[in-house]
C-alpha positions in Angstrom: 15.3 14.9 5.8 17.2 12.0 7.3 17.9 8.5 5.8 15.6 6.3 8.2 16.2 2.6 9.1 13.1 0.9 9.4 13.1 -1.2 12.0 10.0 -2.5 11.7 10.6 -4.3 8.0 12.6 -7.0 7.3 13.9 -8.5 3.9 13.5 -12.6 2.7 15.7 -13.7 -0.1 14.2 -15.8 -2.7 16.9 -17.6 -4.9 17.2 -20.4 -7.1 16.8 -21.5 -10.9 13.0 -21.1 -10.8 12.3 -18.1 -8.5 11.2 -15.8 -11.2 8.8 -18.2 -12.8 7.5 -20.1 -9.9 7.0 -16.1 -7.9 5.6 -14.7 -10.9 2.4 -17.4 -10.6 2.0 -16.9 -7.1 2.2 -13.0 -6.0 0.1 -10.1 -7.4 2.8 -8.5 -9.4 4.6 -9.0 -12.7 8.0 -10.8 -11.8 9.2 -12.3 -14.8 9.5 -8.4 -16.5 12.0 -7.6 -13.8 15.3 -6.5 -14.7 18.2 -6.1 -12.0 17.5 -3.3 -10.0 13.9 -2.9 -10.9 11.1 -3.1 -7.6 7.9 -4.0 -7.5 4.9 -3.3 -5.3 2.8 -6.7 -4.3 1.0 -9.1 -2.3 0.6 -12.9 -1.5 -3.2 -13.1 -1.0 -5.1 -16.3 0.6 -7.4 -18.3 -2.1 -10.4 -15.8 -1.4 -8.5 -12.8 -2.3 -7.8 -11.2 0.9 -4.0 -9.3 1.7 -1.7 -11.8 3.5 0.9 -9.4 3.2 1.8 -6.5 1.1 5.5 -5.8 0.5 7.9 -4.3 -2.0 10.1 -6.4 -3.9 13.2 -5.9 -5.7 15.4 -7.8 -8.1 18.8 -8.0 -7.1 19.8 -9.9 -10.4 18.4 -13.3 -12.2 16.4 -15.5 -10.3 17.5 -13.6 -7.0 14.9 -11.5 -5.3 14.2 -9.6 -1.7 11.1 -9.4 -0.2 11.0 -5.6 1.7 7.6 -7.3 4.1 6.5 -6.0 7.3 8.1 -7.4 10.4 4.9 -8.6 11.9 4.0 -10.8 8.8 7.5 -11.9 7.9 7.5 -15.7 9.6 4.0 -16.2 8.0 4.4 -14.7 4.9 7.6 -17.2 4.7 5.9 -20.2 6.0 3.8 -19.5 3.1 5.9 -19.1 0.2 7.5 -22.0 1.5 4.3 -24.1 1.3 3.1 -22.8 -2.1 7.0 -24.1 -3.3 6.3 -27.8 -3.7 9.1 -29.3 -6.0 10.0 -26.0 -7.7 13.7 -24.9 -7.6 14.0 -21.7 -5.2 14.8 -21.3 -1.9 13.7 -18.5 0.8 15.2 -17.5 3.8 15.2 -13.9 5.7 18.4 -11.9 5.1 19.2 -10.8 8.8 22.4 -9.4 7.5 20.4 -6.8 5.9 17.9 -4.1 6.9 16.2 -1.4 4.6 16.3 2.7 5.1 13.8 5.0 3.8 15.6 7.8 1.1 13.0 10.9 1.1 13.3 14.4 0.5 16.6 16.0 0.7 18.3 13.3 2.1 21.5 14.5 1.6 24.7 11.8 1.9 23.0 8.4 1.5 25.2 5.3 2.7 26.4 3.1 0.4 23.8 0.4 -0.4 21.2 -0.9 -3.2 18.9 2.1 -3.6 15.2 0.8 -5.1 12.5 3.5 -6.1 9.2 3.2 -4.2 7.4 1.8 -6.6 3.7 3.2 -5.4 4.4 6.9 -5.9 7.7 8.7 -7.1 7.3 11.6 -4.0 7.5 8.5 -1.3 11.4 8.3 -2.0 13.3 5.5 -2.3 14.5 2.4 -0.6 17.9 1.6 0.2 19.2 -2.1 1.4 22.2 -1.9 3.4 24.1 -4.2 5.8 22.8 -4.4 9.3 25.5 -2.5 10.8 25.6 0.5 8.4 21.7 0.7 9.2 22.2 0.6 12.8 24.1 4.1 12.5 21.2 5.8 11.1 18.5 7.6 12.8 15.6 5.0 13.7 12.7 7.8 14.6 10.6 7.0 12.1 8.3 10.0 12.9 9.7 11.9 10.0 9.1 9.1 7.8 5.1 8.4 8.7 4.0 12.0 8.1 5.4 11.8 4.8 3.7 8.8 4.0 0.4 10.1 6.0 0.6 13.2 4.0 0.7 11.7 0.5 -2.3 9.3 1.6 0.0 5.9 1.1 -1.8 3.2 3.3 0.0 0.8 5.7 -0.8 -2.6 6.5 -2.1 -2.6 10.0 -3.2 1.0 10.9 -4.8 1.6 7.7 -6.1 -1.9 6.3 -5.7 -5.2 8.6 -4.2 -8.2 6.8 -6.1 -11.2 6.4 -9.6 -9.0 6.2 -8.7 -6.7 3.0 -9.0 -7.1 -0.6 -6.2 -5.3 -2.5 -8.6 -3.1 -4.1 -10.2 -2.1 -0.2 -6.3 -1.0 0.6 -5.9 1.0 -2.6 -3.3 -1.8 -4.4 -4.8 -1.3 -7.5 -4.1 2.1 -7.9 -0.5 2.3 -6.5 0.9 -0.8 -9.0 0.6 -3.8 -6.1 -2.1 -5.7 -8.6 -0.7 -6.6 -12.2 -4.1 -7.2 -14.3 -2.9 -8.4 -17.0 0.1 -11.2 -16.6 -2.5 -14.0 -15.7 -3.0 -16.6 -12.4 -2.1 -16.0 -9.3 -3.4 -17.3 -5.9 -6.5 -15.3 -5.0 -6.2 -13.7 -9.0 -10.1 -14.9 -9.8 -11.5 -12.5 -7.0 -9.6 -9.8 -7.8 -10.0 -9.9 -11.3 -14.0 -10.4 -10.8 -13.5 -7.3 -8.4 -11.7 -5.0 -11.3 -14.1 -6.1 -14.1 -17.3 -6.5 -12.8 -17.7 -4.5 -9.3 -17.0 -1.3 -8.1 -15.4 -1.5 -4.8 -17.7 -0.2 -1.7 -14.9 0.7 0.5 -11.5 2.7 -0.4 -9.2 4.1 1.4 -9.4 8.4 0.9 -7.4 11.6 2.5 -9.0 12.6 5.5 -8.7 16.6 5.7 -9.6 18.2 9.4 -8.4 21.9 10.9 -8.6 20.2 14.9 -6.7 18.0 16.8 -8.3 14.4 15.7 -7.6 11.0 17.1 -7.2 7.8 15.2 -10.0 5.3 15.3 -12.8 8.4 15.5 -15.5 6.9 13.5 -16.8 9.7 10.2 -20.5 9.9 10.5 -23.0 11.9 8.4 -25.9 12.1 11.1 -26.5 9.0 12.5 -25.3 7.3 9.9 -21.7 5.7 9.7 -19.6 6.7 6.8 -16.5 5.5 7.9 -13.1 5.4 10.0 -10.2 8.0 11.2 -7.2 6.2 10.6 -3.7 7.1 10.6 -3.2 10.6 11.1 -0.2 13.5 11.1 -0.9 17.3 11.0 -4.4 18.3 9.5 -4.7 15.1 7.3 -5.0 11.6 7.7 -6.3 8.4 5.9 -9.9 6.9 6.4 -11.4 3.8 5.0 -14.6 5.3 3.8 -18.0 3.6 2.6 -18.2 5.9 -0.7 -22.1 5.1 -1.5 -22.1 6.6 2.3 -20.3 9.6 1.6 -21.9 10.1 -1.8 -25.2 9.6 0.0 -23.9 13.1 2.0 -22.5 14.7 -0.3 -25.9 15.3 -2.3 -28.1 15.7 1.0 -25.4 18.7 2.2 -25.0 16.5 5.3 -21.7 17.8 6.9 -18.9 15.0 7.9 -18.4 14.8 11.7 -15.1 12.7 13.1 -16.3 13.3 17.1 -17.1 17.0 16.9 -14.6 17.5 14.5 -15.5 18.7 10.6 -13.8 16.6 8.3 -13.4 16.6 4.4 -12.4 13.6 2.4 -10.7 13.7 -1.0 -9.1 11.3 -3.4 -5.7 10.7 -3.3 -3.7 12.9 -5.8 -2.1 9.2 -7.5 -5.7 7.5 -7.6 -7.8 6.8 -10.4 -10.9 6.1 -9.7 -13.5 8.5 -8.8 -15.6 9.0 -6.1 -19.6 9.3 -7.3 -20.1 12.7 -6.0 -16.7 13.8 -8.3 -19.3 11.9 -11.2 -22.1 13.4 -10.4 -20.9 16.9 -10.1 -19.0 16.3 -13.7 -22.3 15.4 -15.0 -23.9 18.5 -13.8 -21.2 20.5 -15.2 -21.6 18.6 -18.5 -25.2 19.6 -18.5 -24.7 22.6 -17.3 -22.6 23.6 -20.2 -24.5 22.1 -22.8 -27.9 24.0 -21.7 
């Protein structure tokens, strides 16, 4: 496999006396446990809870951070970090003089650079932050790059959740690191919180499994009913944001999954956690089963 520059991310610098403490109470992930080198996976959410942007975020040393953010949301996501600053000492800015490469598979020879793990799951690769011109030199197909994330069931911002609509725990943040639970406030951090403790989410984000050609967008239905969406897709699998009670619903009325005409089978991520309710039922039958 290739070492891919990503054209479509771009990094921010966050510097100054007070970046650790002042990002720490602000974004969804523990800063302030960061050594250099470490990365994080996060979030700036709006007051109600919902995904400004996801991004992953390294520490380059003390009080010196990059933001690895989505192109698209990079001006806002700045903008906003900027007005959640007031008085505290720390300054952002994007580092043009930098891009990020994706590090997957056997990637052979990687250029010389700051290589970061992905911090949602080990088998994505790594991340390596290079200057411009070294990244320019790389292959920018990021074709490669997508089925391997498509294949491990990693969601994207913007074909698989849209920003500003999505709780963390709709896009799967919980169970791939982006949501620290336990280092305390954070804007949106009451929502969430209520959302972990007292709630089970009604949507998530599953692997869509399929043997025919399948479109993104193709709505899942069980009869008449909707379950859920097709989303991004590569060979035979894809992601789908899915209405579990739906699917559950399905499940135990033997009502086959149909994306268009096509037979589909969802599943839960290999790195996630929680289960869906036909997985509890049918352990509950087993239990029984073997009990009787």
């Amino acid at each position: 496999m290739p070492v891919i520059h990503l054209t479509d991310r771009v990094l921010i610098r966050a510097t100054g006396p007070e970046a650790s403490k002042f990002l720490h109470g602000v974004i969804t992930c523990n800063v302030q446990t960061m050594a250099k080198g470490d990365s994080r996976y996060g979030a700036l959410l709006t007051p109600q809870g919902k995904i400004i942007s996801d991004f992953l975020f390294y520490s380059e040393g003390e009080d010196v951070f990059l933001f690895d953010v989505p192109s698209e949301r990079a001006e806002d996501l700045l903008k906003r970090l900027i007005f959640h600053r007031l008085r505290a000492k720390v300054t952002f800015e994007k580092a043009d003089d930098l891009a990020v490469a994706a590090v997957f598979g056997d990637a052979g020879e990687v250029p010389e650079g700051a290589l970061y793990a992905d911090p949602r799951f080990a088998a994505l690769g790594q991340r390596l932050v290079l200057p411009l011109a070294a990244a320019q030199a790389l292959s920018s197909d990021a074709a490669p790059y997508e089925a391997h994330r498509i294949a491990l069931g990693i969601p994207k911002g913007g074909p698989d959740f849209i920003y500003g609509d999505t709780f963390p725990h709709e896009a799967d943040m919980d169970q791939l690191g982006g949501v620290d639970f336990k280092k305390g406030c954070y804007v949106g951090q009451e929502v969430v919180s209520r959302m972990e403790h007292r709630s089970t989410p009604r949507n998530r984000l599953v692997e869509v499994l399929f043997d025919s050609p399948l479109a993104t967008g193709q709505e899942i239905m069980a009869g008449d009913k909707s379950v859920g969406q097709v989303l991004s897709v590569t060979d035979g699998r894809g992601i789908a944001t899915v209405r579990l009670d739906r699917a559950t619903d399905a499940k135990a009325d033997g009502v086959p999954l149909l994306a268009g005409e096509v037979p589909v089978e969802l599943r839960r991520p290999e790195w996630a956690g929680f289960s869906m309710e036909w997985e509890k039922k049918v352990s509950e039958l087993d239990r029984k089963f073997k009990g009787s």
